[in-house]
Wavefront OBJ file of the C-alpha trace (Angstrom):
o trace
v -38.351 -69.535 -40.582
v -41.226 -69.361 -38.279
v -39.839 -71.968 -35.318
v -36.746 -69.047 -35.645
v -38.989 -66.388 -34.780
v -41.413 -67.920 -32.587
v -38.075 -69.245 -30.343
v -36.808 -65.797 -30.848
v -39.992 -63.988 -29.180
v -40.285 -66.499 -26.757
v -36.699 -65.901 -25.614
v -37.538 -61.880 -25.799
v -39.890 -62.220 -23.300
v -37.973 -64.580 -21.327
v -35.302 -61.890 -21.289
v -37.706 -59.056 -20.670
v -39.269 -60.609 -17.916
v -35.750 -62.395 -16.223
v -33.976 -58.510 -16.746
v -36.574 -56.875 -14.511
v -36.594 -59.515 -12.007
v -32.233 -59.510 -11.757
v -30.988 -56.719 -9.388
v -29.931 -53.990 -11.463
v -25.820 -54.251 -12.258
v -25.403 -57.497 -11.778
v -24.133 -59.651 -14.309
v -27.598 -61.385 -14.674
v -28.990 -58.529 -15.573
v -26.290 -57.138 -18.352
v -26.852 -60.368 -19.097
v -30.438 -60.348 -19.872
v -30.221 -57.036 -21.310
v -28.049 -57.775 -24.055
v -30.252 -60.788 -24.723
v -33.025 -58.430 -24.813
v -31.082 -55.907 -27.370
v -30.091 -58.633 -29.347
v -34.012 -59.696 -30.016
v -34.520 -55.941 -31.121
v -32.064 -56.437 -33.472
v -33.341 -59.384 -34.727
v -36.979 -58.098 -35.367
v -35.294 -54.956 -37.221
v -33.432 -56.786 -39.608
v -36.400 -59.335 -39.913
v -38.776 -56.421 -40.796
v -36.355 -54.533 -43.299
v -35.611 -58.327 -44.660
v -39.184 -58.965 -45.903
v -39.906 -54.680 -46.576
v -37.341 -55.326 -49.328
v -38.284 -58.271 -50.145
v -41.903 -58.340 -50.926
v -41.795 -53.941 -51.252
v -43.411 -51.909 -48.705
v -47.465 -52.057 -50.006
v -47.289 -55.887 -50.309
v -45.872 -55.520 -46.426
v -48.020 -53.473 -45.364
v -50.945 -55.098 -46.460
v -50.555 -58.153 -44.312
v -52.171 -57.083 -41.373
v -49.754 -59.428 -39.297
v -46.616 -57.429 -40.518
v -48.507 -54.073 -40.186
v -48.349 -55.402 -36.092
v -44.799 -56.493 -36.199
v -43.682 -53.153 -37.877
v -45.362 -51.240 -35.138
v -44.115 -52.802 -32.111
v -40.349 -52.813 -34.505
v -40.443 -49.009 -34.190
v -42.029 -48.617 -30.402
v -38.821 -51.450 -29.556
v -36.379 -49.045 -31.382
v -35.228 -46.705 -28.747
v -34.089 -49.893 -26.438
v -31.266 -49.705 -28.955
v -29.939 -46.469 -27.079
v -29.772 -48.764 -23.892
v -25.900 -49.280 -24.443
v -25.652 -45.615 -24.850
v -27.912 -43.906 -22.897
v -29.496 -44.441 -19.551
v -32.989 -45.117 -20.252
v -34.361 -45.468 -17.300
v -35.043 -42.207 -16.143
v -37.122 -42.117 -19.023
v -40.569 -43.405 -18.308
v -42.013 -43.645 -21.771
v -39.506 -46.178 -22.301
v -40.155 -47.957 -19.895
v -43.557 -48.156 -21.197
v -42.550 -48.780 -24.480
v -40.475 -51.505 -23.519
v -43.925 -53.593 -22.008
v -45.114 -53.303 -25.865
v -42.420 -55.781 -26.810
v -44.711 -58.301 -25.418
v -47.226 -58.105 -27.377
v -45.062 -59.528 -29.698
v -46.432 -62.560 -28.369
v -49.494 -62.410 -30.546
v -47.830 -64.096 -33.067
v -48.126 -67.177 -31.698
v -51.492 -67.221 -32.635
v -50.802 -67.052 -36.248
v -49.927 -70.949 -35.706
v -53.517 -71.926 -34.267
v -55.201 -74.027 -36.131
v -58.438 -72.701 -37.444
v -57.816 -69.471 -36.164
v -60.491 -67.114 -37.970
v -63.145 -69.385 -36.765
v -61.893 -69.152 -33.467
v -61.818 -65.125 -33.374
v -65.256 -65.317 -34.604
v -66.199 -67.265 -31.526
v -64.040 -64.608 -29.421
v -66.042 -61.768 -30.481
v -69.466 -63.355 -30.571
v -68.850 -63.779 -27.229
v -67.446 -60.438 -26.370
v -70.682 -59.194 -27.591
v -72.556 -61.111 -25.843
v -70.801 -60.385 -22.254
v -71.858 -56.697 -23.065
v -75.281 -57.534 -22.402
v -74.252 -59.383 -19.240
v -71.756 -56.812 -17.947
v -75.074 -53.709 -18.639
v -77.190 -55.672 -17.164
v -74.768 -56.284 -13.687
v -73.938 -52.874 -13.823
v -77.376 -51.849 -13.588
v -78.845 -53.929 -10.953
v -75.272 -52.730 -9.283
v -76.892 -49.247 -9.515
v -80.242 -49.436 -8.638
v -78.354 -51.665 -5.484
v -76.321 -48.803 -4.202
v -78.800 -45.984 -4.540
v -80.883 -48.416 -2.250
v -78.117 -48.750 -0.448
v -77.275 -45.042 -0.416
v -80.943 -44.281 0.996
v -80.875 -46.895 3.583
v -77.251 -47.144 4.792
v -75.864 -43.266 4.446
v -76.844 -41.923 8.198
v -75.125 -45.657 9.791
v -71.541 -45.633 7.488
v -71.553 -42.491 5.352
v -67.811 -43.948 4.473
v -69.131 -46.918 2.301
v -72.820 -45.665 2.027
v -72.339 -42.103 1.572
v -73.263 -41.274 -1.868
v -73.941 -43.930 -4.730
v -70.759 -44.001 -6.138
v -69.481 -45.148 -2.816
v -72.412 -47.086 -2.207
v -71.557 -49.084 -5.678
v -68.107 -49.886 -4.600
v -69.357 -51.433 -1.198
v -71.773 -53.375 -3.075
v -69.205 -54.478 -5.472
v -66.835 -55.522 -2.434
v -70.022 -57.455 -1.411
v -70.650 -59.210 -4.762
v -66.638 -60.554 -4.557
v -66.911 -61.311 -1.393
v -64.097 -59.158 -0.525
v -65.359 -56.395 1.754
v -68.526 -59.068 2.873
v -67.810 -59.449 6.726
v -66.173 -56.305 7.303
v -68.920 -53.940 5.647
v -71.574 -56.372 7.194
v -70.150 -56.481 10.738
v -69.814 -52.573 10.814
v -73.128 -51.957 9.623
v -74.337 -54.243 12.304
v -72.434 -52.584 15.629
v -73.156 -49.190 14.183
v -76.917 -50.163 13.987
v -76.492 -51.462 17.331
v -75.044 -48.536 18.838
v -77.725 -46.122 17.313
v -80.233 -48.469 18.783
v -81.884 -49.286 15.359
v -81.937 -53.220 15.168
v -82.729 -56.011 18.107
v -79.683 -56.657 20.521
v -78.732 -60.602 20.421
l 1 2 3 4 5 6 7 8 9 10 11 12 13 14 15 16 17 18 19 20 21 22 23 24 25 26 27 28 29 30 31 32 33 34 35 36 37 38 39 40 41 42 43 44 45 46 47 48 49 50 51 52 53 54 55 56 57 58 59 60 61 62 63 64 65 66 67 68 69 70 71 72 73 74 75 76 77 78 79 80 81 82 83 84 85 86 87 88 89 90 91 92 93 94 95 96 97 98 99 100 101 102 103 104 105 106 107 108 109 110 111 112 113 114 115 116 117 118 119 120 121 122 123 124 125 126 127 128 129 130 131 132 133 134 135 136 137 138 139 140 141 142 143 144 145 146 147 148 149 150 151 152 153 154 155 156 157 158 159 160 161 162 163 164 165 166 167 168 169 170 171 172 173 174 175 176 177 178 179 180 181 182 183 184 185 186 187 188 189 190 191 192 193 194 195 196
């Protein structure tokens, strides 16, 4: 049944995310592995359940079981984990984080879902223009900034590319009083603006 699976995936990331955060041999962590290996098992046997029932095209047509199959075979070599010590292979380690996105299928129980991806990409399309347009006043900012700022704090200001970041630190407010303050003593100490 659905609740069944949705539980299930719930409890696979649970398990994912409790496994990496348990110190590694302790019995929390076997513990949380085995959880984890038993989920992989699950979603096999789930997958080869409806291949033979419904045949492989009618499977693979459903573009929700054409995702489930392909994070089922990128979860498969966590079933070596009993056998094999997978950790000093990185891959896996990297195919393990695709379990998660086994999450997406909680979406297939949102109501009114199609009209809500619709929404989704409208407005993804619409940020483009938003994110171009940023991006370019971002530009024509740090080649300003490039051409005033490059002699004073060549660090931040040297080229544009540079110059760009420092702006962006700006914009976020993350680099604003340290980038200020330096340009100011450094202007200062070359004589170039009034002395308070």
């Amino acid at each position: 049944s659905d609740r069944l699976v949705m539980a299930i995936i719930v409890l696979n990331a649970t398990a994912l995310v409790a496994h990496e955060m348990a110190t590694s041999g302790t019995l929390a962590s076997k513990m949380w592995f085995w959880i984890d290996y038993v989920c992989v098992v699950f979603f096999l046997v789930e997958a080869l359940v409806k291949i033979r029932r419904d045949g492989w095209k009618i499977y693979w047509a459903n573009s929700w079981n054409r995702f489930d199959f392909t994070v089922v075979v990128v979860s498969l070599p966590a079933l070596l984990g009993p056998f094999l010590d997978l950790g000093q292979f990185a891959f896996v380690l990297i195919l393990r984080l695709g379990r998660l996105f086994r999450l997406f299928r909680v979406l297939r129980f949102i109501p009114n879902l199609d009209h809500l991806v619709l929404g989704i990409r409208r407005a993804l399309r619409a940020s483009v223009g938003v994110f171009l347009g940023l991006l370019l006043i971002n530009l024509i900012l740090a080649v300003m900034a490039t051409l005033l700022f490059r002699d004073l704090d060549p660090e931040h200001f040297g080229n544009p590319v540079a110059s760009g970041y420092s702006i962006f630190q700006v914009f976020t407010v993350e680099g604003w009083y340290e980038i200020a303050e330096r340009l100011e003593e450094r202007a200062e100490a070359s004589g170039m603006s009034d002395t308070r």
